[in-house]
C-alpha positions as CSV (number, residue, x, y, z in Angstrom):
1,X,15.0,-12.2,-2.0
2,X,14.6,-11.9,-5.8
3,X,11.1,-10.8,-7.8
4,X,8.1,-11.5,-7.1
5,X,4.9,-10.2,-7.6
6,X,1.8,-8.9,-5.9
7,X,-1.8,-8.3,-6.1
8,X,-3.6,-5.8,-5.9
9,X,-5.4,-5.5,-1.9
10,X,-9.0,-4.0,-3.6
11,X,-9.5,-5.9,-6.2
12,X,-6.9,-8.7,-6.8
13,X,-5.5,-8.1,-10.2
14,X,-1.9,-8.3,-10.8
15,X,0.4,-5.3,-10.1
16,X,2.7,-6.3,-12.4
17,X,3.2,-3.4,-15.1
18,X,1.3,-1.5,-13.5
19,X,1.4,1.8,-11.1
20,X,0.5,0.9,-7.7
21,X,-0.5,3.3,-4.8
22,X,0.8,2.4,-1.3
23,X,-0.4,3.0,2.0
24,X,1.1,2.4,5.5
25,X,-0.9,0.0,7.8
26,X,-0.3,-0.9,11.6
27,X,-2.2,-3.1,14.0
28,X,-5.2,-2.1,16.1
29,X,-6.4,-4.4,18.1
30,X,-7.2,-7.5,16.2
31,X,-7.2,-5.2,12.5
32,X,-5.1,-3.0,10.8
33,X,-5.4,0.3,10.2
34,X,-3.8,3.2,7.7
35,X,-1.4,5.7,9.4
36,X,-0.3,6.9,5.8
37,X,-1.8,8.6,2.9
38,X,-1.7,6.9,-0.4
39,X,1.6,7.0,-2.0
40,X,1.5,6.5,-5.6
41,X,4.6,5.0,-7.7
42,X,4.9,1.7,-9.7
43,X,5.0,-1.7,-8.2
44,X,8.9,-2.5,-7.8
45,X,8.0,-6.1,-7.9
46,X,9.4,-6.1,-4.6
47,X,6.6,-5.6,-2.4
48,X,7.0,-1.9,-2.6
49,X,6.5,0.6,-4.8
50,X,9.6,3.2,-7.1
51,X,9.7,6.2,-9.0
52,X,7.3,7.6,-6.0
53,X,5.0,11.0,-7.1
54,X,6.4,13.1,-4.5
55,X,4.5,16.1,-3.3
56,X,3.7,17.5,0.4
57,X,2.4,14.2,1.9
58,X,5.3,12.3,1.2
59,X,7.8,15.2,2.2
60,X,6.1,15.2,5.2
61,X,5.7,11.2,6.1
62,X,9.6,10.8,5.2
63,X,10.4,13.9,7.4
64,X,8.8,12.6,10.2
65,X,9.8,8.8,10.1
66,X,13.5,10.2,9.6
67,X,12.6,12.5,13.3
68,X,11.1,9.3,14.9
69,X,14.4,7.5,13.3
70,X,16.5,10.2,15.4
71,X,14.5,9.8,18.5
72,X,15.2,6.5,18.7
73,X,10.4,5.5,18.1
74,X,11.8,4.1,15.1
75,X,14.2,1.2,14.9
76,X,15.8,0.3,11.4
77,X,17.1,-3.4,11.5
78,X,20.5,-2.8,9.2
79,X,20.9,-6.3,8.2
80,X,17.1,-6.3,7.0
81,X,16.8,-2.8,5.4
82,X,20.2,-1.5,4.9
83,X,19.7,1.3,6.7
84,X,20.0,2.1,10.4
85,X,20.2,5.7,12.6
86,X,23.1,6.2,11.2
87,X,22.9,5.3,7.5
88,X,19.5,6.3,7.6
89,X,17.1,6.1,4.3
90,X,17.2,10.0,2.0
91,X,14.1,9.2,0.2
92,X,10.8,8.1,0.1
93,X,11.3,4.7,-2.0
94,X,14.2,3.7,0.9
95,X,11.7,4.3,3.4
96,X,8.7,2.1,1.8
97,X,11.2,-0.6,1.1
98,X,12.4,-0.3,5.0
99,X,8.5,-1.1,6.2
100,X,7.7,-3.7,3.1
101,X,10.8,-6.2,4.8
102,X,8.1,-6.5,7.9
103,X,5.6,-7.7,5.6
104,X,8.1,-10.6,5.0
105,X,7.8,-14.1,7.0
106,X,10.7,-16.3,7.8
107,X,9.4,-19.6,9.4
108,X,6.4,-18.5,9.9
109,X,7.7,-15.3,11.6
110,X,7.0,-11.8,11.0
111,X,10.7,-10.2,10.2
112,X,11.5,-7.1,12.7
113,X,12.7,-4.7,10.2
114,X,11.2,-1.4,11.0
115,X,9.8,-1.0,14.3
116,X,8.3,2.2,15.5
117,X,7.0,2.4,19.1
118,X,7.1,-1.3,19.2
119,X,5.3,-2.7,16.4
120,X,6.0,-3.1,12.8
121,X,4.6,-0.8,10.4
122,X,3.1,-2.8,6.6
123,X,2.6,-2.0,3.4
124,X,-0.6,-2.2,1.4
125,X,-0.8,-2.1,-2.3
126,X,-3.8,-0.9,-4.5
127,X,-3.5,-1.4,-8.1
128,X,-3.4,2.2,-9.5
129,X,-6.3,2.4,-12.3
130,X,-8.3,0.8,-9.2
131,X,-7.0,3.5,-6.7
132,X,-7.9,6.8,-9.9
133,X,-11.2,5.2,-10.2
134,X,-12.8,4.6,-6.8
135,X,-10.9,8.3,-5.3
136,X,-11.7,10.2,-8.7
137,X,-15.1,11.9,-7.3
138,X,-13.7,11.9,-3.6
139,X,-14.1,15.5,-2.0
140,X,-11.4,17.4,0.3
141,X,-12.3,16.0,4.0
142,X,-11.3,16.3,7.3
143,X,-8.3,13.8,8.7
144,X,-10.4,12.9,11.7
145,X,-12.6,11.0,9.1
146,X,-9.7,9.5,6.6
147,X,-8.0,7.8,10.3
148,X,-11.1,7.7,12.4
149,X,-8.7,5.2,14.8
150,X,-5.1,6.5,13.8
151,X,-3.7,9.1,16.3
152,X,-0.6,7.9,14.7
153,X,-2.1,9.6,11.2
154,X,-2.7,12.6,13.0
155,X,0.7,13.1,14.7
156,X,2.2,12.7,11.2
157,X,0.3,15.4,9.8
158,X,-1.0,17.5,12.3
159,X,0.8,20.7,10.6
160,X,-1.1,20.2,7.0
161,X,-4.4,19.4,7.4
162,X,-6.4,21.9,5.1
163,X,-3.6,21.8,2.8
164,X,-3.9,17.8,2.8
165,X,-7.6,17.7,2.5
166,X,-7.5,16.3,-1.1
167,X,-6.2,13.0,-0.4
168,X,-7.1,12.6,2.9
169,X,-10.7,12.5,1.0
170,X,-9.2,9.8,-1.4
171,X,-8.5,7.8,1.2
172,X,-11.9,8.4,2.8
173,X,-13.3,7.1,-0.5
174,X,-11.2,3.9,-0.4
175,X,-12.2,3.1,3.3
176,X,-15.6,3.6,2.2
177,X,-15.2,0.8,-0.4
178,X,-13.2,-1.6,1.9
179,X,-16.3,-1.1,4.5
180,X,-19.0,-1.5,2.0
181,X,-17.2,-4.8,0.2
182,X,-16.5,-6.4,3.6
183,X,-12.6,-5.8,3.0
184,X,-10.4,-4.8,5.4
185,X,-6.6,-3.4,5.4
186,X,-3.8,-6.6,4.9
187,X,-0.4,-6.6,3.7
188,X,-0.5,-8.7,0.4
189,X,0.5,-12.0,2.3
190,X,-1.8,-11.6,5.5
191,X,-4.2,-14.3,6.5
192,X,-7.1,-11.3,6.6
193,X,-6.2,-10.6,2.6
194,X,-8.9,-11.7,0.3
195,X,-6.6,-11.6,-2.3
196,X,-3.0,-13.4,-1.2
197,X,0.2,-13.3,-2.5
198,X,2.4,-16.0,-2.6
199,X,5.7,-14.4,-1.2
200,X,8.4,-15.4,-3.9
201,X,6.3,-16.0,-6.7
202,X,5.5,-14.7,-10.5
203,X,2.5,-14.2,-12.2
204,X,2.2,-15.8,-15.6
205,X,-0.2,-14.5,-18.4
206,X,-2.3,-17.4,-17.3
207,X,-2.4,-16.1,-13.2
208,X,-3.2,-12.8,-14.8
209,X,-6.4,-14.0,-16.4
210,X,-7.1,-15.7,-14.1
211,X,-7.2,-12.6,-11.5
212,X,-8.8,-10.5,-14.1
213,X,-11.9,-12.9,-14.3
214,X,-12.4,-12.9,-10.6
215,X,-12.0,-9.1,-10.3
216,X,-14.6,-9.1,-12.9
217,X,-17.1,-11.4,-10.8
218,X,-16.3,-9.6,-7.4
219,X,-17.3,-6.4,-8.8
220,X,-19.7,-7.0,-11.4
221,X,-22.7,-4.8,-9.6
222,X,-20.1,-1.7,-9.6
223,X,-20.0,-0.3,-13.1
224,X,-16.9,2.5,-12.1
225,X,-15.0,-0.7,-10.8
226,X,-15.3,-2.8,-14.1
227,X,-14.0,0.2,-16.3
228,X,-11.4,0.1,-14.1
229,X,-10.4,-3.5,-14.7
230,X,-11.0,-2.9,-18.5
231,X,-8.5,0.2,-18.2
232,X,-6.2,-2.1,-16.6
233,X,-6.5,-5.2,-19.0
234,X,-5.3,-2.5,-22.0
235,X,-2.4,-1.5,-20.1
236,X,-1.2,-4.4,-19.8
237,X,-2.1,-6.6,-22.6
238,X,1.2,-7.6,-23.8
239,X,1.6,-9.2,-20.4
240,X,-1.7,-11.2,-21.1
241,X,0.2,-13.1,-24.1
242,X,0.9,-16.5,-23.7
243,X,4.8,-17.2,-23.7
């Protein structure tokens, strides 16, 4: 598959030129839920995110996902990722683009790409100005509140959690906003995303716009949201000119 682009889960502004945070989702019961905390890179314009921030939390999600790859929880498809238990990925980025192939349909088809304990792990996508605005007065918290559902969560980072704290209150903060906005959790192509993507396709300056204004109108009653967009639309005003 070539380009395409995304938008963003929170707000639905184009990720295009643009750093993106991502966070691992997985089905429970009829929704899905994070297992990951966010991972902030820049949208690869492949449904995944490059050039990932590394620090503790994704040293310790690609250590363990490369142990559950060893024990045989997780199954890499090799013909879908490029990677298997014996090529497996090295770094974070190889890992994210490993789960993003799930988020992929073929004939109306989820593709079995990454499987751990018997499901398919997602991606969701978060533009990043959105992501630095809503987490920037989040407090340190407990993991018990950032995955309230996710023993998953906990297993991966059950060794860390004081040291953690930080972003597992960013994530808190982002919950709180999906709860409070009636959003939930979606890859960018789910049927439960308020803001789809069109697998395959490209955003013009016109889509962009577009996106932009409906942002705008979403979140016109939350002043630390609209900055955000505004902060956004400079960043990536050359893309906003016609071709």
């Amino acid at each position: 598959m070539g380009f395409y682009d995304c938008r963003c889960m929170v707000t639905g502004i184009g990720l295009d030129g643009i750093g993106a945070t991502a966070v691992l989702i997985r089905r429970n019961g009829d929704v899905y839920q994070p297992i990951s905390l966010g991972i902030a890179g820049n949208y690869d314009r492949s449904g995944a995110v490059d050039g990932v921030i590394e620090d503790l939390g994704t040293d310790v999600l690609l250590r363990y996902f490369l142990n559950r790859l060893n024990d045989g929880r997780l199954v890499l498809d090799a013909d879908a990722t490029e990677f298997d238990r014996e090529s497996p990925p090295t770094e974070i980025d190889e890992l994210l683009w490993c789960f993003e192939r799930n988020c992929l349909d073929i004939d109306d088809e989820p593709v079995a790409a990454a499987i751990f304990d018997g499901s398919p792990i997602l991606l969701a996508l978060v533009a990043q100005p959105i992501w630095d605005a809503v987490t920037a007065a989040a407090t340190a918290d407990r993991f018990a509140n950032a995955f309230p559902d996710s023993p998953t969560a906990l297993e991966i980072y059950r060794d860390h959690p004081s040291e953690l704290s930080v972003p597992a209150g960013k994530l808190r903060a982002i919950n709180d906003l999906l709860a409070a906005r009636g959003l939930v959790w979606a890859s960018p192509a789910h049927a439960a995303q308020r803001y789809p993507t069109d697998y395959g396709g490209q955003h013009d300056s016109e889509d962009l716009r577009r996106f932009l204004d409906e942002a705008r109108g979403d979140y016109h009653d939350l002043p630390i949201v609209l900055s955000a967009i505004d902060s956004y639309e400079r960043k990536i005003r050359d893309l906003l000119i016609d071709d």
